[in-house]
KOLDOKE-637344 format. One record per residue (C-alpha): x, y, z; residue in three letters. Coordinates in steps of 0.02 Angstrom, whole numbers, plus 50000, padded with zeros to 5 digits. Each point is the difference from the previous one (the first is absolute). Example, Ala and Ser with C-alpha at 12.3 -4.5 7.8 and 13.67 -1.06 7.14 Angstrom:
2
506154977550390Ala 500695017249967Ser 
***
This chain:
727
544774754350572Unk 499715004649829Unk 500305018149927Unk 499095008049846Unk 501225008149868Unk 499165017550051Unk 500684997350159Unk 501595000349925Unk 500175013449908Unk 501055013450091Unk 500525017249931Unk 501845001949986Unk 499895015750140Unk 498854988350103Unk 501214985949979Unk 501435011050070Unk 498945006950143Unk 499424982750053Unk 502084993349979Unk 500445013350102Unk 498884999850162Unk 499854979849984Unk 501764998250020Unk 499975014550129Unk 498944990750106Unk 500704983749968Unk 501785006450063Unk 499075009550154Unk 499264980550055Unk 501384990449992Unk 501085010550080Unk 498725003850138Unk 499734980950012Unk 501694992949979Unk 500485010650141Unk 499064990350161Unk 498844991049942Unk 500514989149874Unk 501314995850120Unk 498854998550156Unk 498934986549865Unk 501704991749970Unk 500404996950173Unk 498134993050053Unk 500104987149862Unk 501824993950042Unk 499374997050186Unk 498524992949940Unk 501014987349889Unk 500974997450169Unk 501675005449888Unk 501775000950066Unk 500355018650102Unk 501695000449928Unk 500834998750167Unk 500174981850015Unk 501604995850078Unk 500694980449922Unk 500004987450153Unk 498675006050090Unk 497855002349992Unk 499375007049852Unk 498254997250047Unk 498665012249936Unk 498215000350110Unk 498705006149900Unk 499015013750103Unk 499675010049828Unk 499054984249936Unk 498984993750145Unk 499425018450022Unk 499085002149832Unk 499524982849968Unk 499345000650180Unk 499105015549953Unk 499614995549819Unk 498634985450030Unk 498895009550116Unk 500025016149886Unk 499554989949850Unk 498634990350103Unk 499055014750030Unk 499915006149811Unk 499684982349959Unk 498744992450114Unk 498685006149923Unk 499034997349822Unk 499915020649985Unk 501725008450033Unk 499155018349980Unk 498195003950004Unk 499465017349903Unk 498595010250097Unk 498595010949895Unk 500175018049999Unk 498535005749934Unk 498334992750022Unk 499464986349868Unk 501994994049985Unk 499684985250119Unk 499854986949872Unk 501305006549896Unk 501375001750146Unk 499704983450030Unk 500364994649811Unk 501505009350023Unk 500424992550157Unk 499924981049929Unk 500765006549806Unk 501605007450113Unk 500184985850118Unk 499784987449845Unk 501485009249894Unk 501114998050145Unk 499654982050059Unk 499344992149831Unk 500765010549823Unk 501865002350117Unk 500724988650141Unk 499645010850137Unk 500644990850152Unk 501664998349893Unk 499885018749961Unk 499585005050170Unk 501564988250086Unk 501235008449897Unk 499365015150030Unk 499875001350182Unk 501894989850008Unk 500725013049895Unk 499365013350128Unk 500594989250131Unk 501694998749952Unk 500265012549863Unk 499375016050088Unk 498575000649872Unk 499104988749877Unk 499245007149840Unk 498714989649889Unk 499485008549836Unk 498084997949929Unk 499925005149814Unk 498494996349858Unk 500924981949894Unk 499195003549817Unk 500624983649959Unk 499284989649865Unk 499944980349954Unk 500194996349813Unk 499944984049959Unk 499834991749819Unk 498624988349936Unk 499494990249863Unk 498204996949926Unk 499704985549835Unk 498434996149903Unk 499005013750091Unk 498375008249927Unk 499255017749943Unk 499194998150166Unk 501334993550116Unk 501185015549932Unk 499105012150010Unk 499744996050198Unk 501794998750017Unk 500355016549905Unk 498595009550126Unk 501134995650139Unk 500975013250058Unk 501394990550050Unk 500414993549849Unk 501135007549837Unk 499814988449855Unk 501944998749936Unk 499644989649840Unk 498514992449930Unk 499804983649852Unk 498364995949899Unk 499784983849960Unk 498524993949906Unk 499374984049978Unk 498904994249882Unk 498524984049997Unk 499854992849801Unk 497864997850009Unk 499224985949925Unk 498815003549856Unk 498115000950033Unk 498434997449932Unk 499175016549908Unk 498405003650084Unk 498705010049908Unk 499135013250089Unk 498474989350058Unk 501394990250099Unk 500014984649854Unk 501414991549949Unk 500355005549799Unk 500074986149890Unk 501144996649837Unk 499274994349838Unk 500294980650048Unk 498855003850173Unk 501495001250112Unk 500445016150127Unk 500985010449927Unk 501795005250122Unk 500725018050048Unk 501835004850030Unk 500105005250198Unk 501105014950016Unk 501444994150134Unk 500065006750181Unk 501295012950036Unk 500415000250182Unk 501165014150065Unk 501134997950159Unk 501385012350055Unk 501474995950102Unk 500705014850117Unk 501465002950130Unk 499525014350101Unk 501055009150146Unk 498745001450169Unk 500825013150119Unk 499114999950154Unk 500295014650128Unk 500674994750177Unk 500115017350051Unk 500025001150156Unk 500755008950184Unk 501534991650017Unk 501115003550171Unk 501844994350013Unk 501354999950156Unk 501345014749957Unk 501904999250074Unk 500365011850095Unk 501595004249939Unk 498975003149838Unk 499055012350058Unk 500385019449993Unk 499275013350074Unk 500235019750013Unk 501225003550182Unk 498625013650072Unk 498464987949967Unk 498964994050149Unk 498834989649901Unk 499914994149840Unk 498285011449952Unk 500975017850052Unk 501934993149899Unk 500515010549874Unk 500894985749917Unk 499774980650027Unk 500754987649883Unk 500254979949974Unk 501644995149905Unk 499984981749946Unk 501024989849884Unk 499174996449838Unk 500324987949856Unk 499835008749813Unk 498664987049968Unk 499255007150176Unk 500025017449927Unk 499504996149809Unk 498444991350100Unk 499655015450080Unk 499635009349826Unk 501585007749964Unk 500975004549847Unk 501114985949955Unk 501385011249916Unk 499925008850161Unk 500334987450149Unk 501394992749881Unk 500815015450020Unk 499924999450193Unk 501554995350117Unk 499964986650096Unk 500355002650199Unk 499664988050139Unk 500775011250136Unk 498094995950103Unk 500644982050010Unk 501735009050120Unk 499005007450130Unk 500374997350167Unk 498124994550055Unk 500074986349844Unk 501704992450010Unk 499434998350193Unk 498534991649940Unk 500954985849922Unk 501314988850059Unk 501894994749950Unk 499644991449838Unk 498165007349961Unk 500125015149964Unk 499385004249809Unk 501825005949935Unk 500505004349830Unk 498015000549950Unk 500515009349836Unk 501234985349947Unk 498944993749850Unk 500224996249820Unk 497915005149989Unk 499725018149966Unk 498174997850043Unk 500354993850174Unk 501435016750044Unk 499425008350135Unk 499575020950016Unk 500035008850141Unk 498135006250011Unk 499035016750101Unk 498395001350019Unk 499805016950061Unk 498675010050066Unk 500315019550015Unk 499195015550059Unk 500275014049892Unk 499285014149899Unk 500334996349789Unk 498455010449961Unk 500745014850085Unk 498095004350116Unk 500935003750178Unk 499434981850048Unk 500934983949953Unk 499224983049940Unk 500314982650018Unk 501094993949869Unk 500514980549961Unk 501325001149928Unk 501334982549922Unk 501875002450012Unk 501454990249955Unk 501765003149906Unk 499515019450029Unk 498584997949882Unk 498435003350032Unk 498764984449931Unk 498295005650058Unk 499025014950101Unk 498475003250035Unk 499055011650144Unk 499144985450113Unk 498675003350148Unk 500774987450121Unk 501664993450072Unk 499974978850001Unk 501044998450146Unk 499594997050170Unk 501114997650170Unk 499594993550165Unk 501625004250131Unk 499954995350193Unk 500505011150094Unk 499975016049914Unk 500835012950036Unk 498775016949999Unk 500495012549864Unk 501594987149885Unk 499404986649882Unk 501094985050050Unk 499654996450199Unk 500864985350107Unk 499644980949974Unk 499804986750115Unk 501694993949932Unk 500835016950060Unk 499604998750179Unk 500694982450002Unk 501595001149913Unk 501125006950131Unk 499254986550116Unk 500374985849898Unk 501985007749979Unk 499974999950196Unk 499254983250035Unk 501044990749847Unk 501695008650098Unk 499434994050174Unk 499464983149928Unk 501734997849916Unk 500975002150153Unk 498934987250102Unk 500394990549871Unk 501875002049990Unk 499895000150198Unk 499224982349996Unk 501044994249883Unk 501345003050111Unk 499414995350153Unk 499794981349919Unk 501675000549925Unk 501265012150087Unk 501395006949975Unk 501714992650092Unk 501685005650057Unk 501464990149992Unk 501745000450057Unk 501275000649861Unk 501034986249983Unk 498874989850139Unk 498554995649892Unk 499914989449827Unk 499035012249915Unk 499494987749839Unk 499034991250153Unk 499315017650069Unk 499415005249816Unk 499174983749980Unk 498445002150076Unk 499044980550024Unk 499204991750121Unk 501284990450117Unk 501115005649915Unk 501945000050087Unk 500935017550029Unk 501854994750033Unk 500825012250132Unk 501575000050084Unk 499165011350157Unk 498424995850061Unk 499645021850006Unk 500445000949832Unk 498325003449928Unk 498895012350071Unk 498215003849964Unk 499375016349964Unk 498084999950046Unk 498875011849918Unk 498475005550108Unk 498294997549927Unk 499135017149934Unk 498284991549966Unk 499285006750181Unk 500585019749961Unk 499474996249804Unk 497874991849995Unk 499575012350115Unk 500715012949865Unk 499014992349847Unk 498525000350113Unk 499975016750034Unk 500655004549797Unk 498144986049953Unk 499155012950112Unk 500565014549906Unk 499484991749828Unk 498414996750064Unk 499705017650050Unk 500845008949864Unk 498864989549862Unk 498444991150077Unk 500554982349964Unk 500074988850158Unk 499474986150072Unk 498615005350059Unk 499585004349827Unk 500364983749921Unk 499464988750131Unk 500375000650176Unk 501204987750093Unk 498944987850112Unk 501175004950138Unk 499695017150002Unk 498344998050019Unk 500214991450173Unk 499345010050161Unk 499535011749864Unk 497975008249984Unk 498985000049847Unk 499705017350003Unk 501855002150012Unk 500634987949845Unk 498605010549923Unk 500855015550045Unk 501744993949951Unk 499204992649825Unk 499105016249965Unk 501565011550028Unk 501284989749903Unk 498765000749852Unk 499615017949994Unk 501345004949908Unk 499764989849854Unk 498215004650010Unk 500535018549963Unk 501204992349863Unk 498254993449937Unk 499155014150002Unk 501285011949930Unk 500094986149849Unk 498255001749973Unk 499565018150003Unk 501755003549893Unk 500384989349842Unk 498444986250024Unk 498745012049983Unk 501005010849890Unk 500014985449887Unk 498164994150010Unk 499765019249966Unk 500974997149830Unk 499464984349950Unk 498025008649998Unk 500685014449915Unk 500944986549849Unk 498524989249952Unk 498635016350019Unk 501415010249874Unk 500444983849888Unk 498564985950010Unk 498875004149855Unk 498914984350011Unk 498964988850103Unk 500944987550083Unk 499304984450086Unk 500794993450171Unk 499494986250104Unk 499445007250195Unk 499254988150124Unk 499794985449872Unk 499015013449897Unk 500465008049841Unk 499855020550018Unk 500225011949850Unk 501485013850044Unk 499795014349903Unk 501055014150069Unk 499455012949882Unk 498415000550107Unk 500925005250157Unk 501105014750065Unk 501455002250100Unk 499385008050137Unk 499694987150144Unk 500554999750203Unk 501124986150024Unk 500204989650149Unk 501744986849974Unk 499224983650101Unk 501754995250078Unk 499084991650135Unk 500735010250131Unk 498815003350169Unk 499984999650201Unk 500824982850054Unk 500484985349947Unk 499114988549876Unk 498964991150112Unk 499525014650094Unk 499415009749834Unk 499114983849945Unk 499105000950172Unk 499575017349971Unk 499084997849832Unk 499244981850080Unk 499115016050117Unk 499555007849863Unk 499274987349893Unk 498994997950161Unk 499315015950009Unk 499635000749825Unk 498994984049998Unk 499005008950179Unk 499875012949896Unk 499424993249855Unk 498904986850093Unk 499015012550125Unk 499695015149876Unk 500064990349826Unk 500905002949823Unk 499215018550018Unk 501035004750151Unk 500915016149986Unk 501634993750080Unk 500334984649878Unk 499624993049827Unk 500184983849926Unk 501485005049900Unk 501125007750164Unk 499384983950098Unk 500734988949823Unk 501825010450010Unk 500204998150161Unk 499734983649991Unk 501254998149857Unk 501345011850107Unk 499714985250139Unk 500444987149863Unk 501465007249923Unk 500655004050174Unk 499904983850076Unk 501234994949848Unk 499044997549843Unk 500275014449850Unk 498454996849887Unk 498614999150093Unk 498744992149865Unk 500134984150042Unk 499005006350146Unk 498955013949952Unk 499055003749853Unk 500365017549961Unk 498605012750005Unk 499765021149939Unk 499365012350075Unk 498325001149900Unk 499874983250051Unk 500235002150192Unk 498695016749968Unk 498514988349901Unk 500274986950137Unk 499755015950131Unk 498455008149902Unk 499124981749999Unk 500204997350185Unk 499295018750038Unk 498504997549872Unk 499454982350107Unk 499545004750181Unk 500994993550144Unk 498814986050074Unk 499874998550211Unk 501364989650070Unk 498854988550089Unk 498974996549844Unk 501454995949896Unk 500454988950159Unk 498574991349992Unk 499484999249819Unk 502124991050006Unk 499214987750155Unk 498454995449911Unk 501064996749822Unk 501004988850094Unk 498634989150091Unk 499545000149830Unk 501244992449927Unk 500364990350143Unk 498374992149983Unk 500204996749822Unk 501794993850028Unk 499264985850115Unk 498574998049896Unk 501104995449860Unk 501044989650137Unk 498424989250018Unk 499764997249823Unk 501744996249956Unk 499794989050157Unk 498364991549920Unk 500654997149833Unk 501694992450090Unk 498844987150086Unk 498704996849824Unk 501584998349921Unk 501024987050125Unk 498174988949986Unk 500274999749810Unk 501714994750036Unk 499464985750113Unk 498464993449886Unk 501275002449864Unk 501254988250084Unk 498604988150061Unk 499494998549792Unk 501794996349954Unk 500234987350123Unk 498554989649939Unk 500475002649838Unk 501674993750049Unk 499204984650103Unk 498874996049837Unk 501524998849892Unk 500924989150133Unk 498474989450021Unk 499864997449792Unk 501634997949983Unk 499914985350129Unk 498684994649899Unk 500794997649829Unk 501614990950076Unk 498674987250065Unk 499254998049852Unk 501544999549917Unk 500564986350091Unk 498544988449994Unk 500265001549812Unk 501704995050016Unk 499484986550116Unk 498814994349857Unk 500995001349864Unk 501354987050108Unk 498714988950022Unk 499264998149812Unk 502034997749950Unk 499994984650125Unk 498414991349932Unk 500505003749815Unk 501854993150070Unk 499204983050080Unk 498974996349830Unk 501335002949882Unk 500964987050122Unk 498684989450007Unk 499915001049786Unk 501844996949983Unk 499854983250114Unk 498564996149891Unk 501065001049838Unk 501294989150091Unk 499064985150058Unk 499104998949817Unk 501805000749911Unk 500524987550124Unk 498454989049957Unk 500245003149806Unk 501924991150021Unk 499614986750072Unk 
***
């Protein structure tokens, strides 16, 4: 969080004032902390961590059960479920009439900060485990005025192009270049002013110089800060947190205060004077309480934090403080905030609004810090460790005894040596007497029985709240595991319920009153896959609030049967008397639909349901009551006679499609007769031509013979008259 130099700017007799009753008050907490409760906290998270007692004896059991730790994350799951389960953790009512629309804007804005701008199931399990096992558990919800700069760099843009990015409020131009560039122009021909070329002397156009083109670019780097202000809600220690000794709640304290350990570069960040946190000690004394060093085990805890060569990274001891107290001297004393470390004061300021809120158990009526879950167990878990140790030690010597042994009548290397068939050497065969120890294990389960019955009583976590044992349910009714189920949860219903009408809806309370006092613009959020303008200047802070832990009469299936009813009569409702009805609208009959969803396991119900307003639901309502409600028996039959009717056109249109099936298998078939006498033609043609082909052949043989038998008949010819000639 940011502070404004006004802010810090403190009158020297202010400055003292403030020293003085800071430090008071500071003094007055730790003492009235460090007293009980900071050891009480120290304790809880040591038995949690299942550390050592300090009574361990060397030799024997040193086991540690872990009651402390099965009680609150027993109880931890089925808290958180009920916060969690649905989409909408808190739901804010209208006051006056005309704030129905708005509540619900507020109702999804809240719920959306929580689950979407902050990790609220992480939020909420530290939260709720703190109060579990630290007595109480403080978050703190403050307005983050952070803001994004990041650095850019623009080249060759235009007039144009700059002078959009300079209208955007984002942006800071940090340095800016012109660079022009220029285009040489060829020359041209002079035209006269009937649009003619002018001609020279010699007939030919005469040419013009062409001024050159000047184009002007600019290159820029610009800062663009963007604001990611927003609510922002983080875990606080407890051992961090202070508070005024007579305070019941945080609203009536006098004085309630966050130290913290923070860097220089932390506190420069912040908006303070350099010179000034230079000047500031250094102290890490927060990192020495009992509740931390607790927190961490041998070898983690953060030691010798201040043990750097970095300045920047030293760490201050920090107070935020809030105080009650009259500067302005009127009889009635304001709200101060009010920065303190080294005895200097850094920053003040009156405020309207403390950021913290605390969720605690089991409170006790009329103290601020009550008892945690962790409390009522830690004096079991010291009693069942103890008994658990000495069945242990008892078994262990029941399966390897102790012995007597005669002097002088028993080798006692051999007795010492302890292996199987193994040889004792003895010179009497009564040398070596046993000493049996007697089992304990029959006086000793019945004992952490009984103690497991006491846990479950003193915090609400059982079996029967976690799951029953199959065998307990034998020869057992419904109605009576019922019973049993519904008792063992009651009590961490009322831990529940005392969460959320204490710090849950204390905190949806401040998170309405941070972004009506801070927002100061329109900001877009995505709600049931639609995107919905926020603007929370348009709203106040006056609005009923229900917190929707999902808390009701029975267990989950019976509530899920209960709205199934519901829905039922709704839809009778609805069905017999119409959207008109004075008992239900279209909208109730929509969110209780949606409640149906999100109980039987789903948190955003869109995926379902199309959402749906209220002057929606109405105009749906006035258009039903404008058209008359037609008779029953009509509609009945005017339904009967539409059906025939399109029964009768549905086998109408059977037929046809029937019809054209048939005309089409016939052009199938003449289609496949066609081909295959097509096919037989070509067969028969091509037996044709191989015929023909052949006889050719044939033919062609026959001609070669004849032409053969003549040229023979030549050559023999030749022969007999050459013969003739020779002789």
């Amino acid at each position: 969080m940011a502070y404004t130099k006004e802010q810090m700017e403190v009158s020297p007799e202010d400055n003292q004032t403030f020293i003085n009753l800071v430090e008071s008050h500071i003094d007055d907490s730790l003492g009235y902390i460090e007293t009980e409760t900071s050891r009480e906290r120290q304790t809880a998270l040591e038995y949690y961590m299942r550390e050592k007692y300090g009574n361990e004896v060397e030799g024997r059991s040193q086991i540690v059960t872990g009651e402390v730790a099965e009680t609150v994350d027993g109880a931890l799951p089925q808290i958180l479920k009920v916060f969690t389960q649905s989409n909408n953790a808190v739901v804010f009512e209208p006051v006056n009439e005309g704030d129905a629309e708005a509540s619900e804007m507020v109702t999804r804005y809240v719920n959306h900060i929580i689950n979407k701008d902050n990790n609220g199931v992480e939020i909420f399990h530290s939260w709720f485990w703190d109060a579990l096992c630290q007595k109480v558990g403080i978050v703190k919800a403050y307005w983050d005025d952070k803001k994004t700069t990041t650095k850019e760099k623009y080249e060759n843009l235009t007039e144009d192009e700059l002078t959009m990015i300079m209208n955007d409020e984002e942006v800071e131009i940090i340095s800016q270049d012109t660079v022009e560039e220029v285009i040489e122009q060829e020359p041209q021909i002079m035209i006269d002013q009937m649009g003619q070329p002018v001609m020279n002397e010699v007939g030919e156009p005469m040419m013009q110089e062409v001024p050159p083109i000047v184009n002007v670019y600019y290159n820029v780097k610009v800062a663009r800060t963007k604001d990611a202000s927003k609510v922002k809600i983080e875990n606080v220690a407890p051992e961090e947190f202070l508070i005024d000794k007579r305070a019941v709640t945080i609203e009536d304290a006098t004085f309630v205060a966050q130290r913290s350990l923070q860097t220089r570069s932390d506190l420069i960040a912040m908006g303070y004077d350099p010179e000034v946190v230079r000047t500031l000690s250094i102290g890490d004394t927060l990192d020495f309480t009992p509740e931390r060093v607790a927190r961490y085990s041998n070898g983690e805890q953060p030691l010798n934090t201040n043990d750097t060569n970095d300045e920047s990274m030293e760490l201050v001891e920090y107070y935020e403080c809030y105080v009650r107290t009259d500067m302005d001297e009127d009889g009635v004393a304001e709200l101060h905030r009010v920065c303190y470390a080294d005895n200097q004061i850094l920053m003040h300021e009156e405020c309207d609004y403390i950021p913290f809120h605390s969720i605690c158990p089991f409170p006790i009526p009329h103290k601020f810090f009550g008892q945690s879950l962790a409390d009522r167990a830690t004096d079991l878990q010291l009693i069942k460790s103890t008994i658990t140790r000495q069945m242990l030690d008892n078994l262990y010597l029941t399966n390897n005894y102790r012995v007597g042994a005669v002097e002088g009548q028993v080798n006692l290397d051999d007795l010492l040596t302890s292996t199987a068939g193994g040889v004792v050497r003895m010179k009497n065969p009564n040398a070596i007497v046993p000493l049996t120890v007697q089992s304990n294990a029959a006086q000793s389960y019945p004992m952490l029985e009984y103690l497991d019955t006491v846990q479950a009583k003193r915090s609400g976590v059982s079996e029967a709240s976690q799951g029953l044992d199959p065998n307990i349910l034998q020869n057992v009714t419904a109605t009576a595991v019922a019973s049993m189920s519904s008792a063992a949860g009651g009590k961490l219903e009322l831990i529940s319920r005392i969460f959320a009408d204490t710090g849950v809806s204390s905190l949806m309370k401040g998170i309405l009153h941070l972004v009506c006092k801070y927002q100061d613009k329109e900001r877009i959020i995505r709600v049931n896959n639609k995107f919905v303008p926020m603007d929370p200047r348009e709203w106040t802070t006056q609005y009923n609030m229900t917190v929707n832990v999902g808390l009701g009469t029975g267990a989950k299936q019976e509530q899920l049967g209960v709205m199934q009813m519901l829905l039922q009569k709704q839809e009778q409702m609805i069905t017999q008397y119409g959207l008109n009805n004075p008992l239900v609208s279209l909208k109730q009959y929509r969110d209780t639909l949606a409640k149906f969803v999100n109980m039987a396991g789903f948190k955003d119900e869109s995926g379902f349901l199309n959402d749906i307003t209220k002057k929606q639901s109405d105009m749906m309502a006035q258009q039903a009551a404008q058209n008359p409600k037609a008779n029953p028996n009509t509609e009945a039959a005017k339904i009967l006679a539409q059906a025939e009717k399109e029964k009768a056109q549905m086998k109408m249109q059977s037929d046809m499609a029937k019809l054209e099936l048939d005309r089409m298998k016939l052009e199938m078939e003449a289609s496949k007769q066609m081909l295959r006498l097509e096919q037989d033609k070509l067969e028969f043609e091509k037996e044709m031509a191989i015929k023909e082909l052949e006889l050719i052949n044939k033919e062609k043989e026959s001609n070669a013979n004849t032409s053969t038998n003549q040229m023979k008949t030549v050559v023999d010819a030749i022969d007999k008259i050459s013969k003739i000639n020779a002789g």
